[in-house]
N, C-alpha and C positions, 0 to 999 in steps of 0.2 A: 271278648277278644276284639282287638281293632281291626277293620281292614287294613289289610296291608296287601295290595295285590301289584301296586307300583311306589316303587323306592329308590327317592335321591340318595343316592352316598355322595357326602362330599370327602375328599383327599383320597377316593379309593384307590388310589397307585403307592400311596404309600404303606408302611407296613401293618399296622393294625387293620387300616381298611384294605387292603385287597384280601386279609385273610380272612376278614370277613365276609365279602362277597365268594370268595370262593366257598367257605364254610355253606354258606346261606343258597346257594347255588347246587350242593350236593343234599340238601335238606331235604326228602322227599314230600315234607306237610305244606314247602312252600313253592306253588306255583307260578308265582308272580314275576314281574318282570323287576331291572335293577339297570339305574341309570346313574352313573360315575364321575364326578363331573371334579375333574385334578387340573390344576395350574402346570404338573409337572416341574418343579424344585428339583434342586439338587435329592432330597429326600423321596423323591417318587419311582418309580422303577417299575413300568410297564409288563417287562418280561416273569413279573410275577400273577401276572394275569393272561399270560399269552395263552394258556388253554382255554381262557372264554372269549377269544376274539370273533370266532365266527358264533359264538352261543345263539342262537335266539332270540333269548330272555335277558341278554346285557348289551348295554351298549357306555359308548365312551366317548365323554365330552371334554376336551380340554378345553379348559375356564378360569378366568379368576374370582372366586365366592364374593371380591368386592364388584363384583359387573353386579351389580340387584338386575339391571334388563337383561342379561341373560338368563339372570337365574330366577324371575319371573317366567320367561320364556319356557325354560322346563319344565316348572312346577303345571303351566297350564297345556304347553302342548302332550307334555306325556303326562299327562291326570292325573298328577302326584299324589299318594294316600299319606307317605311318612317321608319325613328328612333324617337321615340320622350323619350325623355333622360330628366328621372324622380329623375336617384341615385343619391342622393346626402347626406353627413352628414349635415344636417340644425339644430342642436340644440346649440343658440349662448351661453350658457355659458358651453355645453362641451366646445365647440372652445376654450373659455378663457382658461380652464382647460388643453387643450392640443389642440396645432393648428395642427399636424402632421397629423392627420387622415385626417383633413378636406383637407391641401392640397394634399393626397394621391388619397381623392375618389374624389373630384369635380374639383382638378386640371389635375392630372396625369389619370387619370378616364375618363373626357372629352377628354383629349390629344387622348388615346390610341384609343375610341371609332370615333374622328376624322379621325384619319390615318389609321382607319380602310374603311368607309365608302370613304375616298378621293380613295382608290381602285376602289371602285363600284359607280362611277359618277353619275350615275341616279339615286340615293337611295337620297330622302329628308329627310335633318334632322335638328329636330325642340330641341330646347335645353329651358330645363324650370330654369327659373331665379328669382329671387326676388327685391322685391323693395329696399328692403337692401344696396344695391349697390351704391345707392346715399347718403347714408350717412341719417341725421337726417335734417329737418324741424322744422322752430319757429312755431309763433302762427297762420302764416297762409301763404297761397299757397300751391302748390302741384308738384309731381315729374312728369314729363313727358318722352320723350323717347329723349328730346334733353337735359335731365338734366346731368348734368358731373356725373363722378365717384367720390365718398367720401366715401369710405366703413370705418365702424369702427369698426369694431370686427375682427377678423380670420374669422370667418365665413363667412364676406358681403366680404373679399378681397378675400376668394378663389372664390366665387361665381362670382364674378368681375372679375379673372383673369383667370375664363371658359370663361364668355363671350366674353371678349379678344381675347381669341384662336379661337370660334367658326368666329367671325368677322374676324377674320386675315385667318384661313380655306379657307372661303369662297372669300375673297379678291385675296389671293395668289393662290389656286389653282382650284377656278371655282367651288364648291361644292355649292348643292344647299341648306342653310339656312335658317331659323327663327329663332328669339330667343322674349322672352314673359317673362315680369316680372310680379311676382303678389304680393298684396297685402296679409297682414297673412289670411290665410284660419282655417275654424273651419269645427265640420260636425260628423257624427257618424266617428267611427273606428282610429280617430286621435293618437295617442302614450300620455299615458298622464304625460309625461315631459309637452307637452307644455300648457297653461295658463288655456283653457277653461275645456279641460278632466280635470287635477290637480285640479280644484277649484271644476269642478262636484266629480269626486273621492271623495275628501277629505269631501266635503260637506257628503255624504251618507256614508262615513267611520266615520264623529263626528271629524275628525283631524282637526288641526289649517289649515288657508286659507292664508300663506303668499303671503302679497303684497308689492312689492317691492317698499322703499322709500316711498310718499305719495299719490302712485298709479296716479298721474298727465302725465302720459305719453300716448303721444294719440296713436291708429293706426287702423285703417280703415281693417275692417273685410271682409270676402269673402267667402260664400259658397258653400263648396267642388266640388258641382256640377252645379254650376255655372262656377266655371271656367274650369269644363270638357269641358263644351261647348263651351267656347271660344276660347280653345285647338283647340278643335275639326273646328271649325272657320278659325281658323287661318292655319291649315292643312290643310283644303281644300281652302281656296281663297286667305292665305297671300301672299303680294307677297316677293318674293324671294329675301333675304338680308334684308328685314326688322324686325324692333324689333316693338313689341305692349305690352303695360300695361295695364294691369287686376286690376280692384283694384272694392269691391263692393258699396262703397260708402256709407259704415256703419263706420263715426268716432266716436269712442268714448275713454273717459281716461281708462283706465283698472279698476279705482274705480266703473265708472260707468258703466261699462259692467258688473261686479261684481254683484254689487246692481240689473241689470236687469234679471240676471242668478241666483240670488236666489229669485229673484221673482219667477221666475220660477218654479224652483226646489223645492220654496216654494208649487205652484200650483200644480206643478203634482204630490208629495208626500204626502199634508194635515202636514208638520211638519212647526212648527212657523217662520215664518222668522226669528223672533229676535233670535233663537236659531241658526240659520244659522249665522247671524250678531255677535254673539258672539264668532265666529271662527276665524273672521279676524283678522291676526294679520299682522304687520306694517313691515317689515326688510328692512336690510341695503341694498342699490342699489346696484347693478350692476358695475361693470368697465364701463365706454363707454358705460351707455345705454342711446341709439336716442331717442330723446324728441317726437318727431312727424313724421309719414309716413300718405301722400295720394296722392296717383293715380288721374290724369288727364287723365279718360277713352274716351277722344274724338275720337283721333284717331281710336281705335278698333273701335266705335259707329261709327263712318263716314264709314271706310274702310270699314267695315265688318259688319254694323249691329248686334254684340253685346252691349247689355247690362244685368246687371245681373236680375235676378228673385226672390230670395228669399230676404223676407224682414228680416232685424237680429232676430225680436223676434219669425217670422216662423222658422227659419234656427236653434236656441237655443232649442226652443221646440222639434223639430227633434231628436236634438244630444242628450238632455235631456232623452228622452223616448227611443230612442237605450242604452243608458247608464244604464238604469233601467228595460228592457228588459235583458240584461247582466249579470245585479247583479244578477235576479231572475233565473238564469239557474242553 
C-alpha cells in the first residue's frame, strides 16, 4: 500500500473532485491531510465543499495547473505523497465550439503538472481519464484497457493525448503512475451543461428537455461515489504503470434514462409525468456523437476488488432530492 498521508487534488471544486475529497474526508482509514488546488472555471463551485472549509485536514489553493512554480511550490511545501489530477475541460460540445481551451488545460495542464512531479520521484501520480478515448461502440461489446485509441471529439483527443504523456512520463523517466478511465458519471453537485442536472433543471424550471437526435445513444452511467472509491482503490493497491476502467454498469439510451428520471422526478414532486413528457423536445445531433460507451470493469473487480454500489434508480433519487433541496433554499 502507498503512502498516502498528503494529497494534491487538482480541479477539486469541481464535480467529481470535490466528491471526492469529501468521500475521502469521511473515510475513517484515512487520516491524511488533502490539498485542492482549482483555477475556479465556470465549472467549479466551491459551495460544494463548504463543509470542509474550516476542516483541518483540507485546505484550498486557487491556481492554475499550468503555474509548474506554484505547483512545484506545493508538492514541496506540503510533502506531497500523491497527485491525483481531477482538472480537466470535459464538456464535449464546448470542445466542438472551441478546442483551444481543451488542449490548453488537459494537454499542456497535465504536461506542466508532469515535469513538475518528475522533480520529486516519490510523489505517486494517478491521472483521471475517460472512456471517451476509445472512440464509440455498435450494438454490443465493451471498451477495456487493451482497447486502441479512437477519440472523436476535441475533447476524447485531448484527454487521449494526456494519457499519452502520462504513459511516456512514466516510461521515459521512472515516475510512479496510474491512469483510470471512467464511464459518464451522475450524482448531486454535477454542473448542469451535462445531460442528467439539465434534464432535472429544466424539468423543475417548466423549459423544453432537448434530446439529441432520436435519444438512441447509449452510455453506461457511474455513481459519483462510486467511483470515489475506486479512486480511492486504485491509490492505495494499483499497481504502478497500470491503467483500470471504471464503468457502473448502468447502460442505458439517454431516451430511456430520460423516461426513468422523470419517473422520478415525477415521484418525488407529485407533478404528472405526462406534463414532464410534454417537455421533450427532439434536436439535431451533435457533430461526431459516439453511438455506444461500456466499460469492461473486470480487471479493477479482479485486481482490486471494486465493484460499484449504487443501483441507477438509487443513485437518480439521490441527485433528484439534492436538486430540490437546492431549489428550496
Amino acid at each position: 500500500m502507498r503512502k498516502l498521508d498528503r494529497i494534491l487534488i487538482t480541479g477539486g471544486a469541481g464535480f467529481i473532485g470535490s466528491a471526492f475529497i469529501r468521500w475521502l474526508i469521511r473515510l475513517p482509514e484515512f487520516e491524511g491531510r488533502i490539498v485542492n488546488l482549482d483555477k475556479l472555471t465556470y465549472a467549479a463551485d466551491l459551495k460544494l465543499l463548504k463543509s470542509l472549509e474550516d476542516h483541518p485536514r483540507y485546505r484550498f489553493i486557487q491556481g492554475d495547473i499550468l503555474n509548474q512554480k506554484l505547483v512545484e511550490e506545493l508538492l514541496e511545501t506540503h510533502e506531497i505523497d500523491a497527485v491525483v489530477h481531477f482538472a480537466a475541460e470535459t464538456h464535449v460540445d464546448r470542445s466542438i465550439a472551441s478546442a483551444r481551451p481543451f488542449i490548453e488545460t488537459n494537454v499542456q495542464g497535465t504536461l506542466t503538472l508532469l515535469e513538475a512531479v518528475r522533480k520529486l520521484p516519490d510523489i505517486h501520480f494517478h491521472h483521471i481519464s475517460t472512456d471517451e478515448v476509445y472512440g464509440s461502440l455498435g450494438e454490443s461489446g465493451a471498451f477495456s484497457e487493451m482497447s486502441p485509441y479512437r477519440p472523436n471529439s476535441p475533447y476524447a483527443a485531448s484527454k487521449a493525448a494526456s494519457d499519452h504523456l502520462v504513459r511516456a512520463f512514466a516510461r521515459t523517466y521512472g515516475i510512479s503512475t496510474t491512469i483510470s478511465h471512467c464511464s459518464n458519471n451522475y450524482g448531486p453537485g454535477q454542473n448542469r451543461e451535462k445531460f442528467i442536472p439539465l434534464m432535472i433543471c429544466h424539468a423543475l424550471e417548466g423549459k423544453p428537455l432537448p434530446v439529441y437526435g432520436r435519444g438512441a445513444n447509449i452510455r453506461d452511467w457511474l455513481y459519483v461515489d462510486d467511483h470515489a472509491e475506486a479512486i480511492w482503490r486504485i491509490l492505495c493497491h494499483g499497481r504502478q504503470g497500470e491503467t483500470y476502467d471504471i464503468g457502473g454498469g448502468e447502460e442505458l439510451t439517454n431516451l430511456l434514462l430520460l423516461e426513468r428520471l422523470l419517473r422520478i422526478l415525477s415521484d418525488e414532486t407529485g407533478y404528472p409525468l405526462r406534463g414532464y413528457h410534454d417537455l421533450v423536445r427532439h434536436v439535431s445531433d451533435r457533430p461526431g456523437h459516439d453511438f455506444r460507451y461500456a466499460i469492461d470493469t473486470g480487471k479493477i473487480k479482479k485486481d482490486l476488488g471494486w465493484s460499484p454500489n449504487t443501483l441507477m434508480d438509487n443513485g437518480l433519487r439521490k441527485t433528484i432530492r439534492w436538486h430540490l433541496r437546492k431549489t428550496a433554499i
